[in-house]
KOLNU-529381 format. One line per field, with one value per residue (C-alpha): x, y, z; chain. Coordinates in Angstrom, 1 decimal, always signed. Example, Ala and Ser with C-alpha at 12.3 -4.5 7.8 and 13.67 -1.06 7.14 Angstrom:
<patis>
east = +12.3,+13.7
north = -4.5,-1.1
up = +7.8,+7.1
c = A,A
</patis>
This chain:
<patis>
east = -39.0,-36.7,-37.4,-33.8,-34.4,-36.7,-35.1,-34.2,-36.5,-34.8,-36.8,-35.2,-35.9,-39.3,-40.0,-38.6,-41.4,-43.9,-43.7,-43.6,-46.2,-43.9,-41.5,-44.3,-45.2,-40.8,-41.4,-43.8,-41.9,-38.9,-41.1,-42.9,-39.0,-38.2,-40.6,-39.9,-35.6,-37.2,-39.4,-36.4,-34.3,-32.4,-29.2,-29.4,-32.8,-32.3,-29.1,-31.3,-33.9,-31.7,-30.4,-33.1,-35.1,-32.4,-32.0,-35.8,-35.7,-32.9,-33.5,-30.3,-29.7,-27.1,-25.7,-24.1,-23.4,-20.2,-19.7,-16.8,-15.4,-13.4,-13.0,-9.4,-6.1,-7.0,-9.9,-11.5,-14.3,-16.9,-18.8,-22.2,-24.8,-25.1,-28.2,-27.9,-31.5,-29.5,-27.8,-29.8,-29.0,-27.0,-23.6,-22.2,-20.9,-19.3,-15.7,-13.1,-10.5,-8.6,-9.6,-7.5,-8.2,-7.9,-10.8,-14.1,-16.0,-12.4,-12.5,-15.8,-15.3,-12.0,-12.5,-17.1,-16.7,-19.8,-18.7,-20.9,-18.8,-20.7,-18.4,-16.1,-14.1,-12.9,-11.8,-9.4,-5.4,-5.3,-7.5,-5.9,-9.4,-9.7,-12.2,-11.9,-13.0,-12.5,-16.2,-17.7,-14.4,-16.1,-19.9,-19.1,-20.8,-20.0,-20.0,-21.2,-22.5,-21.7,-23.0,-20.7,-22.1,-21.0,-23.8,-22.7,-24.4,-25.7,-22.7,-21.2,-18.9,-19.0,-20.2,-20.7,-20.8,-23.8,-22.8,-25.3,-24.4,-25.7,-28.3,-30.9,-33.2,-36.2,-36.0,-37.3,-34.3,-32.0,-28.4,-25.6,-22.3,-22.1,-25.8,-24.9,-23.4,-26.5,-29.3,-27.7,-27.2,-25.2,-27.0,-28.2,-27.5,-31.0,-30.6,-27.5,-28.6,-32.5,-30.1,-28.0,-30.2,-31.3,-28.3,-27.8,-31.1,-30.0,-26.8,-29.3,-31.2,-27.8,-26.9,-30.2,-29.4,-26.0,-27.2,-29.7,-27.4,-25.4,-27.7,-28.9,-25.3,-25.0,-28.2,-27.3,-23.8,-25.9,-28.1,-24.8,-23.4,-26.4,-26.3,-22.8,-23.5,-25.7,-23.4,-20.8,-23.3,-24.7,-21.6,-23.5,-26.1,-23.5,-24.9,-28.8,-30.0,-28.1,-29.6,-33.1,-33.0,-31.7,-34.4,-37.3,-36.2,-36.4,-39.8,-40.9,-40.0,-41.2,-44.7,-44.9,-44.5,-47.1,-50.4,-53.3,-53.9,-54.4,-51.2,-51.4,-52.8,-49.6,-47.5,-44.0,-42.6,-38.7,-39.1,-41.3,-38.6,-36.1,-38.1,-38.9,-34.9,-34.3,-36.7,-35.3,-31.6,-33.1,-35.6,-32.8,-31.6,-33.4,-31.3,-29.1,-31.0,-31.0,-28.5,-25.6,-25.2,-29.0,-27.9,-24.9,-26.6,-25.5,-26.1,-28.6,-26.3,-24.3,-20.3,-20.2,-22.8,-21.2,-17.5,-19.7,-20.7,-17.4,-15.6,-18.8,-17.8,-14.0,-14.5,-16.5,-14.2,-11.4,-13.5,-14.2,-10.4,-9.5,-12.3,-10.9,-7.3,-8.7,-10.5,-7.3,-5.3,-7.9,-8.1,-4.5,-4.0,-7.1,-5.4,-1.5,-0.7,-1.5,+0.5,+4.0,+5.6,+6.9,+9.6,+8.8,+4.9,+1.7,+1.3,-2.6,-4.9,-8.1,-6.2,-5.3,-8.8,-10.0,-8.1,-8.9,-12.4,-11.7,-10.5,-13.1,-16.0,-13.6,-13.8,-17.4,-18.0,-15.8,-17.7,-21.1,-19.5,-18.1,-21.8,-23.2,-20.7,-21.6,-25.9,-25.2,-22.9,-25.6,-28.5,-26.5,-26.9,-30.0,-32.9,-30.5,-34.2,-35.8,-32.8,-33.6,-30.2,-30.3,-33.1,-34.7,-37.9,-38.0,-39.4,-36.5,-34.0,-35.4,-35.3,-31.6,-31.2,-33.3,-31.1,-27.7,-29.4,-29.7,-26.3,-23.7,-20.0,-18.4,-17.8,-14.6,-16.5,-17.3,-20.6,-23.1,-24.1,-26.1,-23.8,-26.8,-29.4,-33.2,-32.2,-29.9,-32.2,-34.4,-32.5,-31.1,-35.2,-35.6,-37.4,-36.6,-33.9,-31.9,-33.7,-35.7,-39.4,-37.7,-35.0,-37.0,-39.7,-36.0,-34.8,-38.6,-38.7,-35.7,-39.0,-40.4,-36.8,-36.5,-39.4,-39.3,-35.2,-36.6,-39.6,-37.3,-35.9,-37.5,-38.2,-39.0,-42.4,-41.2,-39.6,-42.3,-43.5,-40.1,-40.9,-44.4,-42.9,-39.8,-42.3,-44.2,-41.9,-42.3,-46.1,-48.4,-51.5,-53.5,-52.5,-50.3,-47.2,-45.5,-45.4,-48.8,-50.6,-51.5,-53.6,-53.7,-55.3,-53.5,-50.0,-49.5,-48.1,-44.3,-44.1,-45.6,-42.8,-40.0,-41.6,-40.9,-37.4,-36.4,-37.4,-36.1,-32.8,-32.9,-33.2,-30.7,-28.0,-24.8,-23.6,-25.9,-23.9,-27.0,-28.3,-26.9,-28.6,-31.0,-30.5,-33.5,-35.4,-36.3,-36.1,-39.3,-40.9,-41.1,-41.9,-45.1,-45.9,-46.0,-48.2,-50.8,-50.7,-51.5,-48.9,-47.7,-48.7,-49.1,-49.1,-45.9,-44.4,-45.7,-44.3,-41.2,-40.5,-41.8,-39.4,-36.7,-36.0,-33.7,-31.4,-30.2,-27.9,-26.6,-29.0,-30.3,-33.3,-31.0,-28.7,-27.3,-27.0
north = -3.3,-0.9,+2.8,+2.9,+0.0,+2.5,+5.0,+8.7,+11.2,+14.3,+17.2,+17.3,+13.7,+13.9,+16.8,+13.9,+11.7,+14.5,+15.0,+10.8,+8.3,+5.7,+7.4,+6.9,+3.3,+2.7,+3.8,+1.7,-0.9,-0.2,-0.6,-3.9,-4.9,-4.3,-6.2,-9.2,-8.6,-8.6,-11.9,-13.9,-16.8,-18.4,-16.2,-17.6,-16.7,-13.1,-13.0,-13.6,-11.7,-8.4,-8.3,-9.3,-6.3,-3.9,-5.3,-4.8,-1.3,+0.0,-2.0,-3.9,-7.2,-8.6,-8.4,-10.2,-10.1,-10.4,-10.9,-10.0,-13.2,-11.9,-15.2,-16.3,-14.7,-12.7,-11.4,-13.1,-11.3,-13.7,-14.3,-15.3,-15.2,-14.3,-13.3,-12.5,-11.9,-12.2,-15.8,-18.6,-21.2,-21.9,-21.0,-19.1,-21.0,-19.6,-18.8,-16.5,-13.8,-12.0,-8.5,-5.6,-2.7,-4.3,-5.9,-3.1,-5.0,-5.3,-1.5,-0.7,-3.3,-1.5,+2.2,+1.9,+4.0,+3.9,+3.0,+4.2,+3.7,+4.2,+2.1,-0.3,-1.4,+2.1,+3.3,+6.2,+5.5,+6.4,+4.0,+1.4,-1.5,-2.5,-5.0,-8.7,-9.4,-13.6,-14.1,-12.1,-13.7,-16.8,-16.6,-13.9,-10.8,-7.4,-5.6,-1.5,+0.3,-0.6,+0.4,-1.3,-0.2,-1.5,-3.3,-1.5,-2.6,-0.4,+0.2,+1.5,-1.6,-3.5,-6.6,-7.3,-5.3,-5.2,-4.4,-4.0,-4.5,-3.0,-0.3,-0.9,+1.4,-1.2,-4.4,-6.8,-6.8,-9.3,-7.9,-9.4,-7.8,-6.4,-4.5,-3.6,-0.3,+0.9,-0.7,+0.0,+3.8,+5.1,+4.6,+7.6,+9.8,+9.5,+5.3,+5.4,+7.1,+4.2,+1.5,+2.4,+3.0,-0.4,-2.2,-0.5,-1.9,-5.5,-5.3,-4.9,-7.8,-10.0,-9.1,-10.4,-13.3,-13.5,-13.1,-15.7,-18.3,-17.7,-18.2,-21.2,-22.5,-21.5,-23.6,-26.6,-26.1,-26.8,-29.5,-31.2,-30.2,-31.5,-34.9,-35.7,-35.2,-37.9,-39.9,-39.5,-40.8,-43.3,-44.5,-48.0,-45.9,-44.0,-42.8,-43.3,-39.8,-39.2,-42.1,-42.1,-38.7,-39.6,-42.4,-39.8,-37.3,-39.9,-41.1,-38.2,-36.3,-39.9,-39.4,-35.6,-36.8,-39.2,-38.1,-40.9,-43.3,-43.0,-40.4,-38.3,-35.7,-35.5,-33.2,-31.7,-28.3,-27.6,-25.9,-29.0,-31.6,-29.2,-29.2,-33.3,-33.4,-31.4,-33.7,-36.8,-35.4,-34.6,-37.2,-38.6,-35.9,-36.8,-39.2,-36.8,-37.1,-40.7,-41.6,-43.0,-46.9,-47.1,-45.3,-47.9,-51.0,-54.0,-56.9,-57.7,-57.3,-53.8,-55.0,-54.0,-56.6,-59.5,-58.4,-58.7,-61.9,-63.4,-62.0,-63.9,-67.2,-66.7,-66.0,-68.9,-70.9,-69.9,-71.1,-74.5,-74.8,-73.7,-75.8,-78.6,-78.1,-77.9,-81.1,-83.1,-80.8,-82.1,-85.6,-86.0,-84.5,-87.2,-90.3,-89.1,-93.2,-94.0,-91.3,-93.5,-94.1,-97.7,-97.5,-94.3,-95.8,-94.1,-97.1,-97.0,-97.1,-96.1,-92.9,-92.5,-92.6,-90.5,-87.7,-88.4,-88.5,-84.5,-83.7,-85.2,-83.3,-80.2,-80.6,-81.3,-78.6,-76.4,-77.7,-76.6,-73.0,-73.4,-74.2,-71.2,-69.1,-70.0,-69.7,-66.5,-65.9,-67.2,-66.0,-62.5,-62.4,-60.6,-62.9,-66.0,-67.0,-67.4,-69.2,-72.9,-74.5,-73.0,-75.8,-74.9,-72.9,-70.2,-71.8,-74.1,-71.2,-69.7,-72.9,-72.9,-69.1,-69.6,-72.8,-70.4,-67.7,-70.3,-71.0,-69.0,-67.6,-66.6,-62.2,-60.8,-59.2,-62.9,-62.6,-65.4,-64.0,-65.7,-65.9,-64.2,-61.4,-61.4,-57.8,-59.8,-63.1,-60.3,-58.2,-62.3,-63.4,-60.6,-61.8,-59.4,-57.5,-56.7,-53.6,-54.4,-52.2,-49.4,-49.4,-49.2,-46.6,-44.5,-44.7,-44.2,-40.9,-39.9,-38.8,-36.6,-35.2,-34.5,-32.4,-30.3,-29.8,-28.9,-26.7,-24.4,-23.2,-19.8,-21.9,-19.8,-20.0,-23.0,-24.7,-24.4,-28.1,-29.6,-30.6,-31.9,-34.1,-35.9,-36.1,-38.6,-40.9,-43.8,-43.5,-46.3,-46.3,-48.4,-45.9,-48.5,-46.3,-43.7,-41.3,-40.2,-43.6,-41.4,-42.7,-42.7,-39.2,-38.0,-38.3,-36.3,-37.8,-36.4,-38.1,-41.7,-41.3,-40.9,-43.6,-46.2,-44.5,-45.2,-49.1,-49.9,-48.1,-50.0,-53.3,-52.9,-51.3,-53.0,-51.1,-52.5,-54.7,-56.4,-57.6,-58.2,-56.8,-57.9,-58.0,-55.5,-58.2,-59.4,-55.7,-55.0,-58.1,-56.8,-53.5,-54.9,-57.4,-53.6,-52.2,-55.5,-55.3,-51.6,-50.1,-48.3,-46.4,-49.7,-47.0,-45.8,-49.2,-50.5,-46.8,-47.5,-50.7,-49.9,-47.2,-48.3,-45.9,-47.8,-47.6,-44.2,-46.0,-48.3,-51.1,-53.4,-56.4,-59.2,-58.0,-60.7,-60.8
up = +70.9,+72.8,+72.6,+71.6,+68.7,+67.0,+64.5,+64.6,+62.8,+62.3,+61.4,+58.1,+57.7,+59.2,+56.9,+53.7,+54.9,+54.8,+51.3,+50.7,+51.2,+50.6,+53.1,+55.9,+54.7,+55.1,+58.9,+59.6,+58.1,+60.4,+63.0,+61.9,+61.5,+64.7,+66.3,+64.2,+65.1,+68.8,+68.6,+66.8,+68.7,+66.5,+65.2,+61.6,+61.0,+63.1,+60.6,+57.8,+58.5,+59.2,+55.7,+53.8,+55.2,+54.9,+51.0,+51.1,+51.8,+49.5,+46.6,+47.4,+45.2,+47.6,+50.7,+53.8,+57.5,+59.6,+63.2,+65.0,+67.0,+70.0,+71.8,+70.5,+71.0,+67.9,+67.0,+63.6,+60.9,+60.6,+57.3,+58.4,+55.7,+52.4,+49.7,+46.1,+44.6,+40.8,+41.8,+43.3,+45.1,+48.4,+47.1,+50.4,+52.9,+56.2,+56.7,+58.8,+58.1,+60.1,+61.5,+59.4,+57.6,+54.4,+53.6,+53.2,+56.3,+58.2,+57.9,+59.1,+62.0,+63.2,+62.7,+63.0,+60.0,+57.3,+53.8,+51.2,+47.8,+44.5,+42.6,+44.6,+41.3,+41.8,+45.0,+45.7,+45.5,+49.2,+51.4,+52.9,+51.9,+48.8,+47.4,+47.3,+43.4,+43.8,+44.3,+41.3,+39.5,+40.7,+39.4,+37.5,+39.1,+38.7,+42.1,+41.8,+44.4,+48.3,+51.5,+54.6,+57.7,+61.7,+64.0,+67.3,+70.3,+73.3,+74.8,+71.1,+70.5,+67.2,+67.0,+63.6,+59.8,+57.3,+54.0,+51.2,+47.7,+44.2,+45.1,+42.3,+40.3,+40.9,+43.0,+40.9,+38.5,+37.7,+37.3,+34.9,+34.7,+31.7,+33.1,+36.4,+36.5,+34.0,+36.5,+39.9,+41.7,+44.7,+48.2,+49.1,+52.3,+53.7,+53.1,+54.9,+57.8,+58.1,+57.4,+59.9,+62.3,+61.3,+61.6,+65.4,+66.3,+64.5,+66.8,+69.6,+68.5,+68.4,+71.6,+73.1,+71.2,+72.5,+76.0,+75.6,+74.3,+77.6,+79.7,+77.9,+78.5,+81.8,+82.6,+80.3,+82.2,+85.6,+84.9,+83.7,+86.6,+88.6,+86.5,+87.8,+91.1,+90.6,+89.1,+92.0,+94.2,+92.9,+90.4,+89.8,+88.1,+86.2,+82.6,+83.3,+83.4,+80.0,+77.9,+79.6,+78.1,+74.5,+74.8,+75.9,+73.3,+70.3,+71.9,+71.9,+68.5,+67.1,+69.1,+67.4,+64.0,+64.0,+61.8,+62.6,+65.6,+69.3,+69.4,+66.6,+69.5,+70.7,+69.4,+71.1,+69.8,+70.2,+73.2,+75.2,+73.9,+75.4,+78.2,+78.2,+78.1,+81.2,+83.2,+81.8,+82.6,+86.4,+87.1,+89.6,+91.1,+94.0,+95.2,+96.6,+99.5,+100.2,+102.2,+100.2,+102.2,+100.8,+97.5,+96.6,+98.6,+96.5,+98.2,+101.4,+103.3,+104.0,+103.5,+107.3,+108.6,+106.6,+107.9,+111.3,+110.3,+109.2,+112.2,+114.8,+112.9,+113.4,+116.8,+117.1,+115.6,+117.6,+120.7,+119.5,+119.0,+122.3,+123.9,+122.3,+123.2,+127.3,+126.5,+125.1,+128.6,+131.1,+129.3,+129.8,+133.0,+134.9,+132.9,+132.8,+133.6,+130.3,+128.3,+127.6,+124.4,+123.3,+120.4,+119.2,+119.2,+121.7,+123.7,+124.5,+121.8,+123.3,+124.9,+120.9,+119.8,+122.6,+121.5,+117.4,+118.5,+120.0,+116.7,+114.9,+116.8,+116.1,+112.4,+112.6,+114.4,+112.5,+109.0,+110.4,+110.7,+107.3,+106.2,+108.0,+106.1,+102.8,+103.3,+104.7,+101.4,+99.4,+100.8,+100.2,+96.9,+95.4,+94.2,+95.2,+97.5,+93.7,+92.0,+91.7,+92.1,+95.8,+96.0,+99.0,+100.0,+101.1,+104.7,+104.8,+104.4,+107.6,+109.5,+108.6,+109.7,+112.7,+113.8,+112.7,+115.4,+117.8,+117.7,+120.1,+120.5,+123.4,+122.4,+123.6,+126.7,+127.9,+127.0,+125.2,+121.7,+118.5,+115.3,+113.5,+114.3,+113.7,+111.6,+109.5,+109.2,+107.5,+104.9,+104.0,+103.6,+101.1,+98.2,+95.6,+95.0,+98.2,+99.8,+103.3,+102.8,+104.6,+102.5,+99.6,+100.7,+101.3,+97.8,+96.3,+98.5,+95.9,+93.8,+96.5,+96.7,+92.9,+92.9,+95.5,+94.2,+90.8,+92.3,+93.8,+90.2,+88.5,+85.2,+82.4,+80.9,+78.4,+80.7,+83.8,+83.7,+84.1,+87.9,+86.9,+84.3,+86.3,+89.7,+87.9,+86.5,+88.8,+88.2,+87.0,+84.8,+87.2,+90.2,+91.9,+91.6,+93.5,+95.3,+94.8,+93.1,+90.2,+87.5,+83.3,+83.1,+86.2,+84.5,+81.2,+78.1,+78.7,+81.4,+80.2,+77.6,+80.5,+82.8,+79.5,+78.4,+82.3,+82.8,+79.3,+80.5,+83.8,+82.3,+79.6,+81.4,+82.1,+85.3,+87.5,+90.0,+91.4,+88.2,+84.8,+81.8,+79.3,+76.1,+74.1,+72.4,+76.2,+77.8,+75.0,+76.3,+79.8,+78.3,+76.7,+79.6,+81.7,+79.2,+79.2,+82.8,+82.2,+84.3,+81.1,+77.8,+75.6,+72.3,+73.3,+74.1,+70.4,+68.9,+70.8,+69.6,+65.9,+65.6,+67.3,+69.7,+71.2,+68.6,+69.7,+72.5,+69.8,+70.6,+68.6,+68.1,+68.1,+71.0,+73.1,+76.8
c = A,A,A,A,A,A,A,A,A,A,A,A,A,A,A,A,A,A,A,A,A,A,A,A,A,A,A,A,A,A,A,A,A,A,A,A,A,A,A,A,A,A,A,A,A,A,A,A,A,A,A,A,A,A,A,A,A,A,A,A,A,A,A,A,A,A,A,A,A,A,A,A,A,A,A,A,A,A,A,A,A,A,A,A,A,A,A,A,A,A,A,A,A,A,A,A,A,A,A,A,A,A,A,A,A,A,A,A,A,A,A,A,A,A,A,A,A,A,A,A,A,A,A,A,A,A,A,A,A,A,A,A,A,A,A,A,A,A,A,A,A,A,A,A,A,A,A,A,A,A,A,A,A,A,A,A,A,A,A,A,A,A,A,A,A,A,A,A,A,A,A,A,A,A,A,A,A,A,A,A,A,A,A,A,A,A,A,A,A,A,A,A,A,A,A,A,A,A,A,A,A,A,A,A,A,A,A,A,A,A,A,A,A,A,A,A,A,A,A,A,A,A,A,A,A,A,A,A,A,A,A,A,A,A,A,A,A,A,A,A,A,A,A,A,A,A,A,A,A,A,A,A,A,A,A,A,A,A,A,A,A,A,A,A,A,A,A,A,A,A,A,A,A,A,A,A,A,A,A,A,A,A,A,A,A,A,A,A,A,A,A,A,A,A,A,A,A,A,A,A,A,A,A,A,A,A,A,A,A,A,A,A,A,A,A,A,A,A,A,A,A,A,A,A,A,A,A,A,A,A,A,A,A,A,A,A,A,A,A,A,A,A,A,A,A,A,A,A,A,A,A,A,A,A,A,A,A,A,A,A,A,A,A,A,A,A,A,A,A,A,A,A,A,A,A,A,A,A,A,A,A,A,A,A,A,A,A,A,A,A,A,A,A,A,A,A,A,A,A,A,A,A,A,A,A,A,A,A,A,A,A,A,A,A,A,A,A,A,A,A,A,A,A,A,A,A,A,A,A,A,A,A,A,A,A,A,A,A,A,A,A,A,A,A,A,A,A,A,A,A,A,A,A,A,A,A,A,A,A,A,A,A,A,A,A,A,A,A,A,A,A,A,A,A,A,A,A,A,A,A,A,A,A,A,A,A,A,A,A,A,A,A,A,A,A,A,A,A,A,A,A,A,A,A,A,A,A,A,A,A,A,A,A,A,A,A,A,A,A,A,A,A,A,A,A,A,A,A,A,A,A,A,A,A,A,A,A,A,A,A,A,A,A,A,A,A,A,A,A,A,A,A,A,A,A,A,A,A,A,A,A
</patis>
């Protein structure tokens, strides 16, 4: 707690408490208050909390808090929370008003005026509040004695009101209206001055809220920011980070609530789910430094090489055309005695299929090109070496490559060049997928990348393993993953979770150009296949399936491809 949080002693108040017990024990209950105002996050429970203890010290049977909202065009008077120790129940419910001098906290909010009224059914002719009656109308209630006092911050603005209702002779007393004014009493001067005190250190307390919740936003605001970076880069992976993150967050709030079993040792508070969610939402981040032709690679081929391609085989078709039109010239020119026409006829026949035969070896020719152009096509596709209507090891595909290679076109230059390279012969060989090993080791440094990204950020205390956590994610329980071939007690349970929410993500999504997605019931297959293999946690697969987590992205068991 500040030194400003903690109240003013006066001498003439100091020399109240000397005379009171009970006036010291109040003191050291301000104190104990502050500390608990200073250890609260959450703005409900601080709300709560502040008038509950300022009801506590002055005997007060109700009360409430209003904020002051200041983000609109005009400013609103926020009714936050509500307590009535003579009505039970969760009968308040939060609503605005405008900011004038007409209502008692509207008052106080605009002027930072205290109100202390000792009966606020009868107020002088001349003040400009008055006091809204509809809810002790409502219950009934009979409203007596009031205390409206403004939560000013540090730098003496008002941010909110506290107003304490029906001052009481003891506080365990349960008012009716017909009872009130007889078992209620003004607040007194002395209360006045504690709670106020109280309700400036409360306005502190907000403010630190407040400030908190900003910065919150302002990080949420970046990691989103970081996330569509991401996204621009990589557009075929476009929505990943934000469902492998809805997927690790149901994992793992599913994981926490489990009681017996190999996983009831795990248990996630708020802040480590927050914390699981950045590193889900980040995990990929990495792949800002791969270098985008890798990044949005969808075929064997880059689009470039197979333009190169195409372009080799028109050229070489172009030659076999004009080589053939210089063989029909030269024909004709060393046999021009038997070029004559005999009604409208060509008068030699073998000089007739001399020429056919040209055109004939053209078309052949010009087929075997054709053929070329569609194994290349083919071969382009990712996996197309393991489809079985191709028909044809994966020995025999070379042989055809190899014999493609072999064959050569005239360039523009004049020089002798093969229709295919051995670099291009080996990104169409690839077996899986359609990344060559260097191609792969580049995307798989996008881990590496990730976590020395994420290491450079001053995480708070709460939020300090978020690196760890998304570094591991392409880990495997046997050690055969990357980057560091980490094994089961090397890679901690938050992570486990985030490796599983990531390959079911990648097997079910439907924006992956190179692959078309699988429906769940075959995508939990896989998953349990992994976790037999034990490449992954096999409790978290069977908790992930048993619960459903999927079902967060809409999913379902009987999903069809």
């Amino acid at each position: 707690m500040r030194l400003s949080q903690i109240p003013i002693l006066t001498p003439e108040n100091q020399a109240i408490l000397q005379t009171s017990p009970q006036k010291v024990e109040l003191v050291e209950q301000l104190l104990a208050i502050g500390t608990a105002l200073s250890s609260s996050n959450d703005l409900g429970e601080l709300l709560h909390l502040i008038l509950s203890k300022s009801r506590d010290i002055t005997y007060s049977d109700a009360g409430s808090v209003y904020l002051i909202d200041r983000d609109g065009d005009t400013p609103l008077l926020i009714f936050k929370v509500a307590q009535n120790y003579s009505i039970q129940g969760d009968t308040f419910e939060e609503f605005s008003m405008p900011l004038t001098h007409k209502s008692l906290a509207g008052y106080v909010a605009l002027t930072g005026e205290s109100l202390n009224l000792p009966d606020a059914y009868n107020l002088p002719p001349e003040v400009p509040f008055e006091l809204d009656r509809s809810f002790d109308t409502s219950m009934p209630y009979r409203t007596g004695s009031v205390l409206v006092l403004p939560m000013q911050d540090q730098d003496g603005e008002v941010i909110g009101v506290l107003q304490l209702i029906n001052r009481k002779v003891a506080h365990d007393i349960i008012l009716c209206p017909e009872k009130t004014m007889d078992l209620t009493q003004p607040y007194s001067e002395w209360e006045e001055r504690i709670v106020r005190s109280l309700a400036s250190q409360a306005a502190i307390s907000i403010e630190r809220n407040h400030l908190q919740k900003s910065i919150e936003n302002l990080f949420e605001g970046f990691v989103r920011a970081s996330v569509q970076i991401i996204e621009t880069r990589d557009s075929t992976t476009s929505g990943h980070s934000e469902r492998v993150a809805e997927l690790t967050m149901r994992l793992a709030q599913n994981t926490s609530a489990i009681a017996t079993g190999p996983l009831k040792s795990i248990y996630l508070n708020d802040r480590q789910i927050r914390e699981i969610r950045y590193a889900a939402l980040l995990h990929d981040f990495g792949k800002v430094g791969v270098p985008e032709a890798i990044l949005n690679k969808q075929k064997k081929l880059y689009p470039i090489q197979l333009e190169a391609i195409r372009h080799r085989l028109a050229l070489a078709q172009r030659t076999l055309e004009m080589e053939c039109a210089h063989k029909k010239f030269q024909h004709l020119l060393v046999n021009p005695s038997h070029q004559h026409l005999d009604n409208g006829k060509q008068g030699n026949c073998s000089q007739c299929q001399q020429l056919e035969q040209f055109d004939i070896q053209l078309a052949q020719a010009i087929d075997k090109l054709n053929q070329y152009w569609q194994l290349v096509k083919e071969l382009n596709e990712p996996n197309i070496i393991n489809k079985r209507e191709l028909q044809a090891s994966a020995e025999e595909i070379l042989a055809q490559l190899t014999t493609m290679s072999e064959y050569t076109y005239q360039d523009l230059d004049g020089s002798s060049k093969p229709l295919i390279t051995e670099e291009e012969i080996a990104q169409l060989m690839i077996a899986r997928g359609n990344l060559t090993s260097k191609e792969r080791l580049g995307i798989e440094a996008h881990v590496t990348h990730t976590y020395h990204f994420l290491e450079r950020i001053p995480w708070t205390k709460h939020l300090k393993d978020v690196p760890k956590i998304a570094y591991g994610h392409h880990e495997k329980l046997d050690g055969s993953g990357y980057p560091l071939g980490l094994k089961q007690g090397e890679i901690t349970s938050q992570t486990q979770m985030l490796t599983i929410a990531d390959i079911y993500d990648a097997l079910t999504a439907s924006d992956r150009p190179y692959k078309r997605r699988l429906p769940t019931h075959i995508a939990l297959k896989i998953l349990r296949e992994e976790a037999t293999n034990n490449k992954i946690n096999g409790d978290l697969v069977q908790l992930f399936e048993q619960s459903q987590v999927f079902t967060v992205l809409g999913h379902r068991l009987d999903d069809e491809e």
